[in-house]
C-alpha positions in Angstrom: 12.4 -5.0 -13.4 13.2 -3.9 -10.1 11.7 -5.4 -7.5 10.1 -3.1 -4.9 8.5 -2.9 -1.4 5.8 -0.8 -0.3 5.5 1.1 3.0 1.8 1.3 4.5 -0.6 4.3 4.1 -0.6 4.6 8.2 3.5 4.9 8.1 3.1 7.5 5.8 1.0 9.8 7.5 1.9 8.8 11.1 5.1 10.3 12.6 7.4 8.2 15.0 9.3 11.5 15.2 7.1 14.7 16.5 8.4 18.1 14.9 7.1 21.7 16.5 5.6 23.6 14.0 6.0 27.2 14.5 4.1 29.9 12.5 6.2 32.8 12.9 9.6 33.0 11.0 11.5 34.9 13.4 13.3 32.8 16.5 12.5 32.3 20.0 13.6 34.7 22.4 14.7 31.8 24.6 16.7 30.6 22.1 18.4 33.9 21.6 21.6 33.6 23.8 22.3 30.2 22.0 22.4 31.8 19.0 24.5 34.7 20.0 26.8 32.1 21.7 26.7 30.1 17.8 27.8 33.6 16.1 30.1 34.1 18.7 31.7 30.7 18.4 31.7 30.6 14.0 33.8 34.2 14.6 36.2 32.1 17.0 36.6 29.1 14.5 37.3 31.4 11.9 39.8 34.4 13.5 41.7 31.1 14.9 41.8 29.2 11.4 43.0 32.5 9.7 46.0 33.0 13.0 47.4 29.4 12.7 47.4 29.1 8.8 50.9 30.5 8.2 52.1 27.9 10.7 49.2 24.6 10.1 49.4 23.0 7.1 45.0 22.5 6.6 43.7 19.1 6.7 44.7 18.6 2.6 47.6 20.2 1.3 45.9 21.6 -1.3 43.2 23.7 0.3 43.7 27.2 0.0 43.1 29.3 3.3 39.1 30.2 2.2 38.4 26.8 1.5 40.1 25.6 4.6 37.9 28.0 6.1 34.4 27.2 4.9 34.9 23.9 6.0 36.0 24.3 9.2 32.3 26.5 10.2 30.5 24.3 8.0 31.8 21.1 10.6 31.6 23.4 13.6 28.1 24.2 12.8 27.3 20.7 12.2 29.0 19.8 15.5 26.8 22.4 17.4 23.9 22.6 16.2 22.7 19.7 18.6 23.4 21.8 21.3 21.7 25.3 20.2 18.7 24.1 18.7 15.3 22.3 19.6 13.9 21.0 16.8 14.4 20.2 12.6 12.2 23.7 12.7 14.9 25.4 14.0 17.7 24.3 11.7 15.1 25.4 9.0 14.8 29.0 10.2 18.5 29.3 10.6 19.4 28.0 6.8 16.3 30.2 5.8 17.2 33.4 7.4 20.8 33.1 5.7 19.8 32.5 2.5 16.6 35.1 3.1 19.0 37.8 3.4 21.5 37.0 0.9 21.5 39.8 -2.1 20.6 38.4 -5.3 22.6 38.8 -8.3 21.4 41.2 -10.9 22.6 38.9 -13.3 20.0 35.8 -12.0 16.7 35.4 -13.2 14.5 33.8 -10.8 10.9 33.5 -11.5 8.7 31.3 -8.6 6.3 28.5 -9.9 3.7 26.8 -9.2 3.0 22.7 -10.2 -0.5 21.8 -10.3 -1.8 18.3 -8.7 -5.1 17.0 -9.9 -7.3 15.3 -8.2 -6.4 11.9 -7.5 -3.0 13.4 -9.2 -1.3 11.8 -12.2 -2.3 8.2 -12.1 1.0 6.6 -10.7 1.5 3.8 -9.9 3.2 1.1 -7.9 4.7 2.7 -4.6 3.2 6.1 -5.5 -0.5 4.8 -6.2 -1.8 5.2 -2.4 -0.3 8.3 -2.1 -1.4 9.8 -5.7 -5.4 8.4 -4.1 -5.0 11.1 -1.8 -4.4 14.1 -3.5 -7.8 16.5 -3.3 -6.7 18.7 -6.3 -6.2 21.8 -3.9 -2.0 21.2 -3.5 0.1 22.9 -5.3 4.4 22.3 -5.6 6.4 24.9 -5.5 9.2 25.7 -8.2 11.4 28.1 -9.5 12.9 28.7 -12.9 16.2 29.9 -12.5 18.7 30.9 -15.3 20.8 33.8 -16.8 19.7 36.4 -17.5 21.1 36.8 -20.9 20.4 32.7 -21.3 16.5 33.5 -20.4 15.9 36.5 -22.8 17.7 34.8 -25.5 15.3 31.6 -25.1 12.1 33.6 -24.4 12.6 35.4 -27.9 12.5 32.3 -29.6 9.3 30.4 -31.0 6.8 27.7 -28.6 8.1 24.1 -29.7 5.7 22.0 -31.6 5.8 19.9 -28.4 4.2 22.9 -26.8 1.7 24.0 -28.8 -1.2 23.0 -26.3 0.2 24.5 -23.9 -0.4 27.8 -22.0 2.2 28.4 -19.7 4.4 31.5 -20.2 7.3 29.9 -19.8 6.8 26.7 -22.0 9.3 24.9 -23.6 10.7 27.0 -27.1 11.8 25.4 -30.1 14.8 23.2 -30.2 15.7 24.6 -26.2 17.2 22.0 -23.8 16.1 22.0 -20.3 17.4 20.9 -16.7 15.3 19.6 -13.9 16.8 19.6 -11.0 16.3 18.5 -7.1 18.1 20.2 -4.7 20.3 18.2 -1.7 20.1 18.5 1.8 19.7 15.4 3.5 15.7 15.3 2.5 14.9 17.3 5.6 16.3 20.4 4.8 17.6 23.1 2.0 15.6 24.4 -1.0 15.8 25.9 -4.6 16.6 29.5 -2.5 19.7 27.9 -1.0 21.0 26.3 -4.0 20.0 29.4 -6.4 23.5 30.7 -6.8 25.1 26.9 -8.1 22.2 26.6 -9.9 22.4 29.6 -12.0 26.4 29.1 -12.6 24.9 26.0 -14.2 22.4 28.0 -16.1 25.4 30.4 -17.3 27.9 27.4 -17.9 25.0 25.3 -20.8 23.6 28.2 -21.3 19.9 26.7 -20.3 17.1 27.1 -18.2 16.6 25.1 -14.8 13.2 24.3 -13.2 14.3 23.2 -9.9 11.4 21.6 -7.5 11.0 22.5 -3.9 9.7 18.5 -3.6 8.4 17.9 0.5 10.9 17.2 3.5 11.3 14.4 6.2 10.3 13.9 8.6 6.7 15.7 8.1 6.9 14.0 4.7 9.0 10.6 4.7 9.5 8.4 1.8 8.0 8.2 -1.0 7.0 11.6 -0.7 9.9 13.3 -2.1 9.8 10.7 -5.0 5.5 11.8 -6.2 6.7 15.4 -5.9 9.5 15.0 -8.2 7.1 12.9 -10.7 5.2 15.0 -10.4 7.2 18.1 -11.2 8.7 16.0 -14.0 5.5 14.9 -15.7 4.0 18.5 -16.1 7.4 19.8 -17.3 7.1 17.3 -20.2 3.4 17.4 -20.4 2.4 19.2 -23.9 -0.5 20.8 -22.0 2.2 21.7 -18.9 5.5 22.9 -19.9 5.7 21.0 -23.3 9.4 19.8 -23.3 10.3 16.3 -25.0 11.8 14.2 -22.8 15.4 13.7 -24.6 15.2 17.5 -24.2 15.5 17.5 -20.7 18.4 16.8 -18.6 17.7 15.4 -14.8 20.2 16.4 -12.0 20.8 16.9 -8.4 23.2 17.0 -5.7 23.7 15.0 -2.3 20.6 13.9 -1.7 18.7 15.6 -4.6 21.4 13.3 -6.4 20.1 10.2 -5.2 16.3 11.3 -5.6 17.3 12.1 -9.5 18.3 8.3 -9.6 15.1 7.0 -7.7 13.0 9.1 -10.1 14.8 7.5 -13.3 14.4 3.9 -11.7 10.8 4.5 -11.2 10.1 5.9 -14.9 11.9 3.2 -15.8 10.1 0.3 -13.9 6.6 1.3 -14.8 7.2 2.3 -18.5 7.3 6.3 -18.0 8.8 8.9 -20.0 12.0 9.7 -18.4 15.3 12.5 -19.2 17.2 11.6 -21.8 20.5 11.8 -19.4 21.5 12.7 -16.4 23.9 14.5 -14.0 24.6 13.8 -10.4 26.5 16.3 -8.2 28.3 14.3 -5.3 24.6 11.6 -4.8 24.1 10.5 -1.9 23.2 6.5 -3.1 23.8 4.3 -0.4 21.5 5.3 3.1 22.9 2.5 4.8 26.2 4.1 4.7 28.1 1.0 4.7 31.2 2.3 2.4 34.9 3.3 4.2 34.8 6.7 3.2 32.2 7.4 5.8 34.9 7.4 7.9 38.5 7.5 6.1 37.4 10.7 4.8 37.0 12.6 7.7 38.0 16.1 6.1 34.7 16.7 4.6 32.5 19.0 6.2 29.5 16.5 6.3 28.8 15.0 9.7 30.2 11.6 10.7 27.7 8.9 10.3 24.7 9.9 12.8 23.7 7.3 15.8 20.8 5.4 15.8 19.1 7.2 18.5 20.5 10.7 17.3 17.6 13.1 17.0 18.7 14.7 13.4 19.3 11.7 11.7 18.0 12.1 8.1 18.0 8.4 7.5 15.3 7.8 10.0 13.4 10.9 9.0 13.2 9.8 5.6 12.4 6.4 6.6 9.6 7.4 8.5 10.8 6.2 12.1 14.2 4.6 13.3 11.6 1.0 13.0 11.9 1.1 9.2 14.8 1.7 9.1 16.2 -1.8 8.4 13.5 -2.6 6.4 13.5 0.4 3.7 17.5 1.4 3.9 18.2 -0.9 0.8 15.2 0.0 -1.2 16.1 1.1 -4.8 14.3 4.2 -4.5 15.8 4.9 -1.6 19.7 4.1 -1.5 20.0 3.8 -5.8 23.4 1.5 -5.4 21.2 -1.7 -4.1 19.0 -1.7 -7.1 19.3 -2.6 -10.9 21.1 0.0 -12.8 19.8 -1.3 -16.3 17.8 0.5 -18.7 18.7 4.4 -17.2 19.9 7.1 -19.6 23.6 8.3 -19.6 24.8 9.3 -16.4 27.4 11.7 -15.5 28.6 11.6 -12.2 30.9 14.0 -10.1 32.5 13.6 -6.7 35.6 14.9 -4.6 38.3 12.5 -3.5 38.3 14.3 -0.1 34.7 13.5 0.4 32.4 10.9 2.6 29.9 10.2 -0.3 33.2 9.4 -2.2 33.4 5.3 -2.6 29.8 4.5 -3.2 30.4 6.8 -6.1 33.1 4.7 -7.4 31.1 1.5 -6.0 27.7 2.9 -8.2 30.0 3.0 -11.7 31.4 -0.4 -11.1 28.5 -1.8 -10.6 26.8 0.0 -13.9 30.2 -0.7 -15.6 31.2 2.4 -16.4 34.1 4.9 -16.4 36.3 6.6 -14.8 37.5 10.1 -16.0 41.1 10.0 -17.8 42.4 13.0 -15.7 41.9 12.1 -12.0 43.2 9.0 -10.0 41.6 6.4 -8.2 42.5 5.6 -4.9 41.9 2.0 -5.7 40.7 1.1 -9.1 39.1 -2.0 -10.0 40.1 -3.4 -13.3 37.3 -3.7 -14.8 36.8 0.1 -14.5 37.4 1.2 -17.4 38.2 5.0 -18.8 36.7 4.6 -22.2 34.6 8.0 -22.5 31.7 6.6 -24.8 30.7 4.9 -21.6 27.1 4.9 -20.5 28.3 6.2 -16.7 31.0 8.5 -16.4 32.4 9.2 -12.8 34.7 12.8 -12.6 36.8 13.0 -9.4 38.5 15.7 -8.5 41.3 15.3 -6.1 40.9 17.1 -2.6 37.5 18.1 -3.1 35.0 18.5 -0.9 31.1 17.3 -1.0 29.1 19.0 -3.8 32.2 21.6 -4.0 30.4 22.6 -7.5 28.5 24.9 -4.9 31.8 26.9 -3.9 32.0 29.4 -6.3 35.5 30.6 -5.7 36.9 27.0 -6.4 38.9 27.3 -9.9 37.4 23.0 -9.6 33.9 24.1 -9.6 33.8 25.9 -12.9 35.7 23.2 -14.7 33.1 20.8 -12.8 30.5 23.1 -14.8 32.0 23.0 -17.9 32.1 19.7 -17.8 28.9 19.2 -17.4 28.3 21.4 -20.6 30.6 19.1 -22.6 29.3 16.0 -21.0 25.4 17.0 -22.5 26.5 18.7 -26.2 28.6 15.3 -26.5 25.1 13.1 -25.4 23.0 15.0 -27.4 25.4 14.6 -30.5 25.2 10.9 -29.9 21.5 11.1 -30.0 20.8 12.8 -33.2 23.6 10.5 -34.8 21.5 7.5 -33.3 18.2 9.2 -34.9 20.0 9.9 -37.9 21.5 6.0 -38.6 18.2 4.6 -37.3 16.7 6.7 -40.1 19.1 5.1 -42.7 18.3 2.0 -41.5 14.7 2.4 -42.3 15.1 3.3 -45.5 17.1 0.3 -46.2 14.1 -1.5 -44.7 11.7 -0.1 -46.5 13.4 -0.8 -49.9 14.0 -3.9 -49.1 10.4 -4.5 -48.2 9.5 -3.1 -51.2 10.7 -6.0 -53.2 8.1 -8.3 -51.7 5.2 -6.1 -53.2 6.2 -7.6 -56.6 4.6 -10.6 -57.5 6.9 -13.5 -59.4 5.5 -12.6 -62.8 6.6 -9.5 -62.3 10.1 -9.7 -60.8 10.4 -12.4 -63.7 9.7 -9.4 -66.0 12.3 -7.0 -64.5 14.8 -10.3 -64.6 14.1 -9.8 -68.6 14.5 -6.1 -68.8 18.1 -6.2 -66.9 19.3 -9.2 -69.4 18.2 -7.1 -72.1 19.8 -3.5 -70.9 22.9 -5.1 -69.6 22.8 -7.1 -73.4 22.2 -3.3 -75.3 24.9 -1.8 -73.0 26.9 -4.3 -74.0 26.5 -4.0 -77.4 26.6 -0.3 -77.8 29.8 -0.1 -75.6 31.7 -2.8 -77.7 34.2 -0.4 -79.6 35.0 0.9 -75.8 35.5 -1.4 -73.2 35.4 1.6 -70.5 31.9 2.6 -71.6 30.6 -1.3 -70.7 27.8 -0.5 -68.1 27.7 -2.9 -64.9 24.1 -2.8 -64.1 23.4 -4.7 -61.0 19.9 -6.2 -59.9 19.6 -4.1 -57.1 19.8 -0.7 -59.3 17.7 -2.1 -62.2 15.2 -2.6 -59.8 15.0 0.6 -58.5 15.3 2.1 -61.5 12.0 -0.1 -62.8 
């Protein structure tokens, strides 16, 4: 059992960090010649990336010119945006208004939900019990179901599972479907199901299944454990039969960046206080360690996520999610906050996917050693323990894929990503056969029990009866066999018993 430690109901719901709140979603005229000097800066970074190519090798030698590209804006924007905005709200608005006016493929089917939270919520308990006291039953946690569209009308033509049958929900679970849930990354102050919509329905395409992806509450309005109720949350009325319905080795947890470490933080709670929990689960790049202690942090410089923030640094997601730079210290090795310091016993099959180019990198490697799992047979390690194995029935697998970039499963013009995804689809069909091959031979099993604990309902007379009976069947065969040898019947105990 892990041990954990709780953070008072006062540090929840007071702020060390103020945030503006802002009603309106457009910008602030003040703010407008920053943003025009941003834009005008991006175009700079880019037309000068695209002029020296021919001549610069990029940072990796394999990087094609649009990947190259990408991540230069991506760390120029990350550089800058100190400068150009005020506040977390700001950062917000700008990620929103980019994704707000990206098309949407015809091809995705995105239907918005709604989670219910009763009052005094779900009963959980432990770290979650103080917080689950408060709820009044009038919150609500947004969702989306995002898939295919072929993969959703193919699934809503098929029957409501058994598991389901309570249920009203339009979109509950149908018979014999698998499901993903899935939180989203972003440092656990920004991002959302919108901005991850287009990965997550290459995902949907790739297994051919439906995601529910949670829009769970951001630091540093909502710090620690928040982030961690709302995914329960989500979870529990996904598998609840009057919710969504789904068995739990139906479902499939996953995330990315920080949505991968929440995945993990969810499973280690389920698992610490007896709850029903996926039956596997995939993690996209996770962000496991918040104390950031691992090299690549720094080796890894080429990766478009920041350099380790400062203590004092105003957008530093550690202390947001922390709930003040005090805590810090205190919570930064907490399981359920930074997965790698905790115990890694008793969690479903993990599948786990990183790029060698990329600052979340050895904490990947350092979170399989630890579980003693394995490494994929195709890539390379840049150091590789020995007892690391590359035996593929392992309970943690750990895919790296040389030159990549953080959660570059979200670059869709990456010939990486879609093996990444396929992947994925071959990691699940191969768990799921383990399962039912588990069920089955734990079937077997109990029938051998059974008949072996049907012996004991006879009482000594009576197994000294059916002791008589085989001496004189095995004496008749005999007999009747005796001008053929080859007819002689050998009747054993065991068949004359059944056969009583």
């Amino acid at each position: 059992m892990t041990t954990v430690s709780t953070v008072s109901h006062t540090a929840l719901i007071t702020q060390s960090i103020s945030v503006k709140k802002r009603s309106s979603f457009a910008f602030p005229i003040r703010n407008l010649r920053r943003y025009l000097a941003f834009i005008s800066q991006e175009l700079a970074i880019g037309a000068s990336l695209i002029i020296r190519h021919p001549f610069t090798p990029p940072p990796v030698p394999t990087w094609p010119l649009h990947l190259a590209l990408f991540v230069a804006i991506i760390r120029a924007t990350a550089d800058i945006q100190e400068h150009i905005v005020e506040d977390i709200s700001d950062i917000r608005r700008l990620i929103d208004a980019f994704f707000y006016y990206l098309p949407k493929l015809p091809q995705m089917q995105i239907v918005p939900f709604k989670v219910p939270i009763p009052a005094k919520g779900r009963a959980f308990p432990g770290v979650l019990a103080q917080l689950e006291q408060s709820e009044t039953g009038h919150r609500t946690l947004p969702a989306q179901w995002i898939a295919d569209t072929r993969v959703w009308d193919r699934i809503m033509k098929m029957p409501i599972a058994s598991t389901a049958a309570e249920s009203k929900d339009p979109f509950a679970a149908r018979e014999g479907e698998k499901v993903i849930f899935y939180t989203h990354g972003g440092g656990y102050f920004i991002c959302s199901t919108d901005t991850h919509r287009e990965m997550l329905w290459r995902i949907s395409r790739a297994t051919g299944r439906r995601i529910f992806a949670v829009d769970y509450r951001l630091a540093p309005e909502h710090p620690y454990p928040a982030a961690v109720q709302d995914a329960s949350h989500a979870f529990s009325h996904l598998t609840d039969p009057k919710g969504c319905g789904f068995a739990p080795e139906n479902v499939t947890s996953s995330g990315d960046s920080a949505g991968g470490g929440l995945t993990l933080a969810l499973l280690m709670y389920q698992r610490d206080h007896g709850l029903p929990m996926a039956s596997k689960a995939v993690l996209l790049s996770p962000w496991l360690d918040l104390t950031m202690s691992c090299d690549s942090w720094v080796t890894n410089s080429v990766d478009y996520l920041p350099s380790p923030p400062k203590f004092e640094h105003k957008f530093n997601p550690i202390s947001f999610y922390c709930s003040g730079r005090e805590n810090i210290k205190t919570l930064a090795r907490h399981p359920y906050i930074s997965p790698l310091w905790g115990d890694l016993e008793g969690l479903p099959p993990l599948l786990i996917q990183c790029g060698e180019a990329e600052r979340l990198r050895d904490e990947c490697i350092l979170f399989t050693y630890k579980a003693g799992g394995c490494f994929g047979p195709s890539n390379t390690l840049p150091f590789e323990p020995e007892t690391l194995s590359r035996d593929q029935n392992s309970h943690v697998e750990l895919d790296m894929y040389p030159g990549m970039v953080h959660v570059f499963q979200a670059i869709p013009f990456l010939p990486e990503a879609g093996m990444a995804l396929e992947r994925i689809r071959d990691f699940m069909h191969r768990k799921e056969a383990d399962n039912e091959a588990e069920v089955t031979e734990a079937a077997v099993d109990m029938t051998k029990t059974e008949r072996i604990e049907d012996d004991s309902l006879f009482t000594a007379d009576e197994q000294s009866a059916i002791a008589q009976l085989m001496e004189e069947l095995v004496e008749n065969a005999a007999i009747q066999s005796s001008d053929d040898s080859s007819l002689y019947l050998e009747l054993n105990e065991e068949e004359l018993i059944c056969r009583a």
